[in-house]
C-alpha positions in Angstrom: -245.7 -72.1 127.2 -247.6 -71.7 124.0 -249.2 -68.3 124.9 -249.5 -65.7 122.1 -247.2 -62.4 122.3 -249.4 -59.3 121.3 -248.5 -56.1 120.3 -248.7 -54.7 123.8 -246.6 -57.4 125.6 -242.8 -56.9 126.3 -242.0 -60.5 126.6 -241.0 -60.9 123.0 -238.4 -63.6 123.5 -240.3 -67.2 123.4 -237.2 -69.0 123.5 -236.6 -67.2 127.3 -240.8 -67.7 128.0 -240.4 -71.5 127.0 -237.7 -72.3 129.8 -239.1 -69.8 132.3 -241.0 -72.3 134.0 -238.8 -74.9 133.9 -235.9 -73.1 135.0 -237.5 -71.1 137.4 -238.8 -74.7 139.6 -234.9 -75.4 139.9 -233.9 -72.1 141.4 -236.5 -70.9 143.3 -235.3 -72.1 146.8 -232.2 -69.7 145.6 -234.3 -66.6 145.8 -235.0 -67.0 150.1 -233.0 -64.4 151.5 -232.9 -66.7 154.8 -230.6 -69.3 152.7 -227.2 -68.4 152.9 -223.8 -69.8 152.9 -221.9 -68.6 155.7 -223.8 -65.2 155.6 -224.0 -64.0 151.9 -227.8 -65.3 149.8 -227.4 -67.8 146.9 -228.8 -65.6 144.2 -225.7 -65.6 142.6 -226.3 -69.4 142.3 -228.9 -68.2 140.3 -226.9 -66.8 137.2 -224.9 -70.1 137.5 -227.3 -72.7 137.5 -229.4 -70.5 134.1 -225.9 -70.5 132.6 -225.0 -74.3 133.1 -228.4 -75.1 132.4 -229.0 -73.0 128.9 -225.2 -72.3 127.7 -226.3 -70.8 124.6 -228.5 -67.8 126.4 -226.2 -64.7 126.1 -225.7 -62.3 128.6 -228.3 -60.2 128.1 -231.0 -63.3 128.2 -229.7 -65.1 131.4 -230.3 -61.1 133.0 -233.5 -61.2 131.6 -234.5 -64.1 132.6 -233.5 -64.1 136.6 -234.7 -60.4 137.0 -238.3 -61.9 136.0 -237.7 -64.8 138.2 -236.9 -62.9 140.9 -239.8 -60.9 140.5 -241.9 -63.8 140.4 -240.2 -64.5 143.6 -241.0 -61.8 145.2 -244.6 -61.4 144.4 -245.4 -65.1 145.4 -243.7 -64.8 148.8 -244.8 -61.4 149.4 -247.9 -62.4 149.2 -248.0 -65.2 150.9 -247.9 -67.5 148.3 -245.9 -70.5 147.5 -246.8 -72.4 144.2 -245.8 -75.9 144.2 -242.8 -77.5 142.2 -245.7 -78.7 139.3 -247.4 -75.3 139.2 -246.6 -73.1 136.4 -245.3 -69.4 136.7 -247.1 -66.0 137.1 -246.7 -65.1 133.7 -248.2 -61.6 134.5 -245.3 -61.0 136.7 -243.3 -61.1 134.1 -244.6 -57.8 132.4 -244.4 -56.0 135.7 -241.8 -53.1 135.8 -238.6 -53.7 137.4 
């Protein structure tokens, strides 16, 4: 993702918006509340598979970065939606308050 930040947008960290896309085709089935494992969601899987995957994110990134995943998430299945593994993420999500 080569898109330009401007004044007025909040995602300031490129490194985070350069693997957003990436990261967030590996994860997504993680998000469905009617996965589980015995009972509890995988979201927690979530946290893991960012921090195995991008090891020098700190804390504060990998938080970032599933919170606008799993907004993503949720506005593409609340709507009905479901992108396909090649299609890239709503970036405008992204922006969207928690």
């Amino acid at each position: 993702m080569n898109s330009p930040v401007t004044a007025h947008d909040r995602r300031r960290d490129l490194e985070l918006r350069e693997v957003f896309d990436e990261v967030y085709v590996r994860v997504e089935g993680l998000f469905d509340p009617s996965r589980t494992w015995g009972g509890p969601p995988l979201m927690h899987w979530v946290y893991r598979v960012v921090r195995e995957s991008y090891p020098h994110l700190d804390a504060t990134q990998v938080q970032a970065l599933v919170a606008a995943m799993h907004r993503v998430y949720c506005a593409r299945h609340e709507r009905g939606v479901r992108a396909h593994a090649g299609a890239p993420a709503v970036a405008d999500a992204v922006n969207e308050p928690a």
